[in-house]
Structures are given as C-alpha cells and as structure tokens.
N, C-alpha and C positions, 0 to 999 in steps of 0.2 A: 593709337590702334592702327597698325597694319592695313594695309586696302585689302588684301589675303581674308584680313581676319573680319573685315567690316564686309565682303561679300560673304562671307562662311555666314555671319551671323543675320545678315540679308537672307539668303539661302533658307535657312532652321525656321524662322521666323513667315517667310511665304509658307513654308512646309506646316506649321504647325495651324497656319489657316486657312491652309487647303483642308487638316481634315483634323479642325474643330471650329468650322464655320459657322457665325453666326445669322447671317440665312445664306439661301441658294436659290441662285436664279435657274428655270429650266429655261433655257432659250429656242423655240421651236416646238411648246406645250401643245399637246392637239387635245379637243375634248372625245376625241374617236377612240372606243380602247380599241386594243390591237395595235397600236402607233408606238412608236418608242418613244414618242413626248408623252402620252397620256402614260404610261407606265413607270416613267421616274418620277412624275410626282405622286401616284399613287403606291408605286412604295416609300419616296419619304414620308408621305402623310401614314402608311400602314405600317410602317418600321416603327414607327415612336418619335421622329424628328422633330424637339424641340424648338427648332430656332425658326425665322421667315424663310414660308415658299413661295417663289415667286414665278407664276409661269407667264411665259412673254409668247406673243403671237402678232404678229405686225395688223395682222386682219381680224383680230378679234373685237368684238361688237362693244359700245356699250353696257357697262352692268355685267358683262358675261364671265363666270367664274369656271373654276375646273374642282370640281371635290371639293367645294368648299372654298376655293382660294379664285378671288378676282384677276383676271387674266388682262396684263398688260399691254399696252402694245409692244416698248419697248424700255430696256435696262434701264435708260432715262429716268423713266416713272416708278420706280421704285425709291421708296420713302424710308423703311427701314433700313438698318445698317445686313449690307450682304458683303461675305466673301469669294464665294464659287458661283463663276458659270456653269451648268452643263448644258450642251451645243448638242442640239439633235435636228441640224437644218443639213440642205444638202452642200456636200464640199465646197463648192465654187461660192458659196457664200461666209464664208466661215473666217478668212481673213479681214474681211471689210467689218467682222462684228470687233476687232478688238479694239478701235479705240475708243469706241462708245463702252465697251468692255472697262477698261482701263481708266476711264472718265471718272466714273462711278464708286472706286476704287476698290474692284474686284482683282482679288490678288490671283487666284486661279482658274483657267480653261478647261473643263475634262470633256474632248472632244471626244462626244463617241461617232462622231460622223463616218463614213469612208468614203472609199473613193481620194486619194492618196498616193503616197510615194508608191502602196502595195499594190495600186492598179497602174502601175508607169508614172501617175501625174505629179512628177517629181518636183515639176518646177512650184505646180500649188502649193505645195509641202514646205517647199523654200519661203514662200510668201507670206505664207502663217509664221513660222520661225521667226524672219524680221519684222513682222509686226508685233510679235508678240514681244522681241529682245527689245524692240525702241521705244515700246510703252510700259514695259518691265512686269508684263502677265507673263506667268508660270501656266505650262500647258503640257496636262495632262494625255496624252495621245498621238496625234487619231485613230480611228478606226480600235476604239475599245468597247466593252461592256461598263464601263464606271468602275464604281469602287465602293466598297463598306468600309465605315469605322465603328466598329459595334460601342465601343464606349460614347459614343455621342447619338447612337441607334440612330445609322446614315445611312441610307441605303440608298448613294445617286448612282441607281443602273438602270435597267430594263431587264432588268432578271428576276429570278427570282428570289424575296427579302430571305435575310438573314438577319438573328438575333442573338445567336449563341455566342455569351462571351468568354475570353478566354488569353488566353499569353501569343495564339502564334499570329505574324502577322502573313500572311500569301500572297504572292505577287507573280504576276504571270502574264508573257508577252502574249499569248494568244486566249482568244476567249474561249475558244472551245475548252481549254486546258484550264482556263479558269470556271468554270462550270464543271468540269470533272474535281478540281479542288473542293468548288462548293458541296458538292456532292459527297465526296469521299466524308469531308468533314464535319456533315450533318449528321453520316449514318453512323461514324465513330463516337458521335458525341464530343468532337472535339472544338471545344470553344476556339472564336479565333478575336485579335484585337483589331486585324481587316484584312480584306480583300481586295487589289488593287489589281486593276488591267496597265497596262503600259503599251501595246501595242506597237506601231511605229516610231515612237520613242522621240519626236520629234523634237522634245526639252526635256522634262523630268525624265530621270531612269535608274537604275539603282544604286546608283550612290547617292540620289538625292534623299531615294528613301529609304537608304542606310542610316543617313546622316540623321532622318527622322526617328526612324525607328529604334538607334542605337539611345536615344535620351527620353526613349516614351518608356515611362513605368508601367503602361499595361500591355508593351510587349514584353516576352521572355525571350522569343526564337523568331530567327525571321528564314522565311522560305523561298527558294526565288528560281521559277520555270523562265529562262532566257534560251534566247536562238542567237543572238549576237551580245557583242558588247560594244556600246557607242565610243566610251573613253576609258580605256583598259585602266589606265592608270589613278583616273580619280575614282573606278571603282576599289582596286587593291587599298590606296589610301584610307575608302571609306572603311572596308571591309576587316581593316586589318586594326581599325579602331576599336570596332563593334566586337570582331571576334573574343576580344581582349575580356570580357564579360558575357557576355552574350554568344548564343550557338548559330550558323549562317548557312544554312544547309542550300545548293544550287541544282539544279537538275540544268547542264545544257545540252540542250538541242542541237539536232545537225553536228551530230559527232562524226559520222559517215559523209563519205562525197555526195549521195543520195538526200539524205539529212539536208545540207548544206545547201542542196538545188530546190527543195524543196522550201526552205525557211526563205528563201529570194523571192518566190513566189509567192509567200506568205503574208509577211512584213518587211519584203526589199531588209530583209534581214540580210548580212556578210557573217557568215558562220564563222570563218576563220578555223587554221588549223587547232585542233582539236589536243594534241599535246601543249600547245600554249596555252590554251587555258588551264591545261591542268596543273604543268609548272603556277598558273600564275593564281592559282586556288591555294594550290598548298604553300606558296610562299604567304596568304592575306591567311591563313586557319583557316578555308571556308570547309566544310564538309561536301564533298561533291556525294553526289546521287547517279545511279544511272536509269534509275525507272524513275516513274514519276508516282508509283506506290513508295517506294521507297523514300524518296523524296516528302511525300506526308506521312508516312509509318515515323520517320529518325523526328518529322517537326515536332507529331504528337509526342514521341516517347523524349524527346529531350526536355521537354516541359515536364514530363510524369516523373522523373527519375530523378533522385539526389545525386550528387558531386561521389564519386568512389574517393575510399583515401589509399588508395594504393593500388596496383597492377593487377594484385593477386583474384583469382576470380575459381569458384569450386563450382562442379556442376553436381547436383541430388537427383538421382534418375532412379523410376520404379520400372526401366527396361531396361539390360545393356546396349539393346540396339540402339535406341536413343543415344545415351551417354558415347558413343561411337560417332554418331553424326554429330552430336553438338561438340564433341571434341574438335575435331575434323571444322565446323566451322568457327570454331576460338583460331584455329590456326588462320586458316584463312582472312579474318577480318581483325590480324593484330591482337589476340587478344591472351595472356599468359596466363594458363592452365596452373594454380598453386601446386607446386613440389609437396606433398602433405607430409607434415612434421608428425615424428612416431606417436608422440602425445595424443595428437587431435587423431591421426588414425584410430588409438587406441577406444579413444571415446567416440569414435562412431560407434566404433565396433560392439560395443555395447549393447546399441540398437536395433544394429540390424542381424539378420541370421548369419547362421556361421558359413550358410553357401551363398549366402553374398557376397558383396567385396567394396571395402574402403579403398584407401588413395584416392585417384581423381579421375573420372567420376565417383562420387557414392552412391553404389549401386545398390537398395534396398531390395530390390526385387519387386514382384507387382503381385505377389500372394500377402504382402503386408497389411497391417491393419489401420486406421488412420493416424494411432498414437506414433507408429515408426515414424510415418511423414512429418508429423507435429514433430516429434525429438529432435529428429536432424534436421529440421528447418530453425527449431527455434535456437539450438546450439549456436549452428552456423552464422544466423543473426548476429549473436550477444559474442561471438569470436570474432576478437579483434584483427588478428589476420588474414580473415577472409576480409578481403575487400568488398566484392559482388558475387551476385549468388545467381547460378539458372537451375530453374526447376524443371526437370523433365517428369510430365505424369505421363501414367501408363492407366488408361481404362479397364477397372477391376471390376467384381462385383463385392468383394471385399473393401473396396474404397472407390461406390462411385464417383463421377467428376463431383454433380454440386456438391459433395459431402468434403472433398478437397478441395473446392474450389471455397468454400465457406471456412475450414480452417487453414487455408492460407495467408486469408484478407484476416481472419481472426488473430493467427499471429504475426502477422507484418504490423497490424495496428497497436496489438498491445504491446508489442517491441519496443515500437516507434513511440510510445506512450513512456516507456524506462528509458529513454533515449539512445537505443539503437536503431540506426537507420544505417544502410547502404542499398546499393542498386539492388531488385529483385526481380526478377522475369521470369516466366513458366512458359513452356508449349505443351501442348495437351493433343495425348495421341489416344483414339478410340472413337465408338462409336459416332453419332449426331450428339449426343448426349454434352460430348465434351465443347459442343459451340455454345450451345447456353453457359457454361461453367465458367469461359474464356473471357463470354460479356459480362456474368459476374465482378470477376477479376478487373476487368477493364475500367465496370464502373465505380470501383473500390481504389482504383489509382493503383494497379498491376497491372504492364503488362503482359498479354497473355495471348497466344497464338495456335491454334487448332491447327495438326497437322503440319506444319512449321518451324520445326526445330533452329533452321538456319536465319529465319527474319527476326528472331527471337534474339540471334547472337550479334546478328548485322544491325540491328537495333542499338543493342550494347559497347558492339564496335563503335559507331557512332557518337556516343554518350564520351567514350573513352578519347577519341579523337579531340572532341572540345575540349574536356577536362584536362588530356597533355597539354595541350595548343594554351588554354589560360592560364598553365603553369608555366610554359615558355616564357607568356610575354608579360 
C-alpha cells in the first residue's frame, strides 16, 4: 500500500468517526441555559443521540450532572468509548485541550469557539493546527455552529435540532449561511443527511468531506456555500471523484472585489479570482450556483428528479405567454427544446383545440378542461422521445390548481407505476390558490414553482449538467 493511499484511508476513516461517533464529549458543558455548552448537549440528548454524552467542566462539583448526564471534570474521566470533542471554551484555551484530547483517543475536534484567524489571532490558529497535526486530531473549525448527521440523530450545535432525513448533505463556511440552509430546508420539507459548518477551515474542508460524502449511501447530493478554497487542488481531485456519480452543487462567495473584502473579515477567508474558480468548477463537474436559493432549490431538485435519457425536453403550457418565457429560459440554461416530429405533433393535435398550437411549446390553451392536461401529460410521459417534460399551468376556473395539481401527481405516479419515468417540473401561474397546489406537487416528489417559470428550468438545467458531466466521465 502506497503512503498516498494509507493517508487517503487514514483520512475516510477519522471522517467516518467524526460523524458516526460512538460518544461525544462537550468540553466547556455549562448547566446555565442560554450557554452554548448547555445547548449542545441538550440538543444531543433532544435530537435522539444514541451513543455517550459526555459534558466536561474542569469546576464541576461532585455528583453534579447536566440533563441527565454526570458532568466531568476532564476528557481524562471518561470511561465509555468516545469519538468527538465539541470545544465550546474560550480560544486561548483551546490548543492546550488536544493532547489530553488525543490521549483518550478522540479522533475529532468541532471547535465552535471564536476568536481566531477571523478576529487577527492568526498566530492561535497556527497553534491549534500543530497540535492538532502532531497528535493526529482532525479539527473541525473554529469559529462554527457544529454539525448534524441526521442518520445517527446528531445534532453537535447550539442551534437549533434538526431531524429531517434525507440524501442532501449542506456544508457551509458561515454560520449565518448555515442557518438560512437550516431553515430554507425545514420549510421545504427537505430531508438532509447533514449539516456541517467549516468556518476557518483550520483542517477539515471540503475535500475532506467530499471524500466522506462521496461513499456515504445516505448522501445523494452534496451542497457546498464556500468564500475561499484552502487546497484548490485536492479539492478538484476530490470533487471530480464524487461528481462521477453524485451531483456537487457550490455557491462561492466573494465573487465581487466587495465580496472578497468582506469574506477576509469574515473568515480571514482569500476569495481569490473568481474566474478560477469557475474554470476550476467545470473542469471537477461541480454545478456552480449563484444565489444561495439556487444553490438549495438544484440540491433539493437533484435528489427529486430521475436521470433524463436524452437532451430532448417538450414544454405543455395552458398560456402562450408562459410557453414564451420557459422557452426563452431552455435557452438560457442549455437546455434543447425538441424539434417535434410531425407524428407526435399530429397526436397532440388531437387533444388540444384547433386554436391552439402543437410544436414546442404545446400550447393547450387555459379555456381547457382537466382531461386535455391529463392527455398531453400522460402521452408525453409514455413518449419515448421526449426526454423531460415542463409543465406550465395557467390558473382557470375550468381547471382549478388543486384539481391539476392532483392530476399531475396522479399521472406522474401511475406512469411511474408502468414504468415511465423522466424528469417532470411545473410552474403554476395564478391566483394564491396556485401556492397551495405547488406544495401539493412538491410533497408528491414534483417539482413545482408558483410564479416562476425560470427556476423551474434553471432547476432542470441543473439536473442536465450532472447527467452530461456523469456521462463524460
């Protein structure tokens, strides 16, 4: 074995016990709520965390527990087998914990401390680094929120728990930006398989938890808000492994000179010129983002959507004006509008009025009744050259939303049941009526976008991106 290949597998191995620890030590537990010690182990105990908690406090009494759990003095006294520190003491004390750390044989740090490279104190930053390399602890941070792994219900933060499981994993240098993740992700309903902070990046960073993520079965998609990149190079590496199966969606930050001054002050982040990264995205397949909606819209929708078998994409619209803009955005995000063969024209045509109009779009009109929608939806499905399908609804009282929005999820399902499947997406133009319809659709594994024709396509762009890129490689 290679010395390459014997750190790679060193590497995977701390990784995969950092986060599926058999216990976790809080180090800096306080019994005060309000405290960022009392709130990590009160969400591992309220998340569902299996394994030993152990909260350390150098000045803790006698008999004196926190929630249930006997409170320490120090990592020392800990008798069950642990994997993870979480460090919630102030900086200046924070190197001197690892080799009592490392003693123990706790493989990982998740400092959430600050006070850091990010406030000047560049040199502390240095001193955790060499402690951590010469005792061989992997260190998480500093200056983060913690991290979730919903498949082991983990929840070492100070925020607030999460349970929803699911394929995307989220990772993101700032915490604020990671609590807008949590957030978006709750209200979506979107399950995640974790949420990681990375902050100052002081060791772990995203190749490390590429290299994790790319061989965990209960990710599908990995998502990843960055302001710099530490080792360009062993991220591409990582990146371009993972892509090869898996979808890598990145939002970076400090794209602008503004951007850039500000991610310095943030996380002593180096933003770096902003076309290199993008060169160096689309040589690894990663799918770049430029919002940070967008960036969780493509993670959810890449996990909801099957593989297309071809280029070819039709769009079914009960407005011309729709069918106009979601043309208009196929172009824009790469995406080939099918040339419609006279045949399949023919048999739209069947369905829809005679002052409608086939080719592409299929414009049904929005005076239809719900059977039109049903016909050229369900055609279009079970036609093999259609690759992917967008739906554009147009709010009728002839075909209100729920009443479309129920046979859509009706025919996508019983499609999928005769074994037709390809990509299917709707945006839904009309009243209020059409948001309830959308979360329908959504919660049926469609998705579906109120007023939004273009996120609808930039979704599917997305989808298309990965699908070429793992046919490349």
């Amino acid at each position: 074995m290679t010395t390459t290949t014997s750190r790679a597998t060193t590497n995977l191995e701390q990784m995969r016990r950092i986060f599926n620890p058999r216990g976790v030590a809080v180090v800096g537990a306080s019994t005060q709520p309000g405290r960022i010690g009392y709130a990590v182990v009160e969400n591992l105990k309220n998340g569902g965390y299996a394994g030993g908690v152990y909260p350390i406090n150098n000045r803790a009494e006698p008999g004196q527990a926190l929630l249930g759990y006997p409170i320490l003095k120090g990592v020392a006294d800990i008798t069950g087998p642990v994997d993870v520190a979480v460090i919630a003491v102030p900086a200046a004390l924070v190197p001197g914990l690892v080799p009592e750390i490392a003693a123990k044989g706790i493989t990982g740090m998740i400092v959430i401390s600050s006070g850091f490279s990010e406030t000047g104190n560049v040199d502390l930053q240095k001193q955790l680094q060499a402690a951590a390399k010469q005792h061989g602890v992997r260190v998480m941070g500093p200056n983060i929120y913690g991290y979730y792994y919903t498949p082991q219900k983990l929840c070492a933060t100070f925020c607030t728990p999460y349970s929803e499981q699911g394929g995307v994993a989220l990772v993101s240098q700032s915490g604020g930006v990671g609590m807008a993740i949590l957030g978006y992700s709750r209200s979506k309903k979107m399950g995640v398989s974790a949420i990681v902070g990375l902050g100052n990046k002081s060791d772990i960073d995203e190749d490390d938890l590429l290299e994790y993520f790319g061989q965990d079965d209960n990710t599908k998609v990995v998502a990843i808000h960055m302001e710099d990149l530490k080792d360009g190079r062993a991220f591409l590496e990582a990146a371009k492994k993972v892509t090869k199966h898996k979808p890598v969606v990145v939002l970076k930050a400090g794209r602008t000179s503004q951007g850039a001054r500000a991610a310095a002050s943030h996380t002593a982040a180096l933003a770096g010129q902003d076309r290199v990264y993008d060169a160096a995205f689309q040589q690894a397949g990663v799918i770049r983002a430029n919002t940070l909606e967008e960036l969780l819209d493509w993670a959810r929708v890449l996990q909801m959507l099957p593989d297309p078998a071809g280029e070819d994409v039709v769009i079914i619209t009960g407005a011309g004006g729709l069918g106009v803009l979601l043309s208009d955005a196929c172009e824009d995000y790469g995406l080939e509008l099918m040339k419609m063969p006279k045949d399949l024209d023919e048999a739209f045509r069947k369905f829809i009025p005679p002052f409608g109009a086939a080719g592409n779009p299929v414009d049904i009109t929005g005076g239809e009744p719900p059977a039109t929608y049903e016909n050229c939806i369900r055609m279009a499905i079970r036609e093999p050259r259609i690759h992917s399908l967008v739906i554009g609804y147009w709010h009728t009282i002839i075909t209100p939303p729920m009443v479309f929005a129920e046979l859509l999820a009706k025919v996508v399902r019983e499609e999928a049941a005769n074994g037709f499947t390809k990509p299917v997406l709707a945006t839904l133009a009309g009243d209020v009526a059409v948001e309830d319809a959308s979360r329908y659709l959504e919660e049926r594994g469609i998705p579906a976008y109120p007023y939004a024709p273009e996120k609808a396509v930039a979704a599917l762009g997305a989808k298309y991106k990965f699908w070429r890129g793992s046919k490349a490689g």
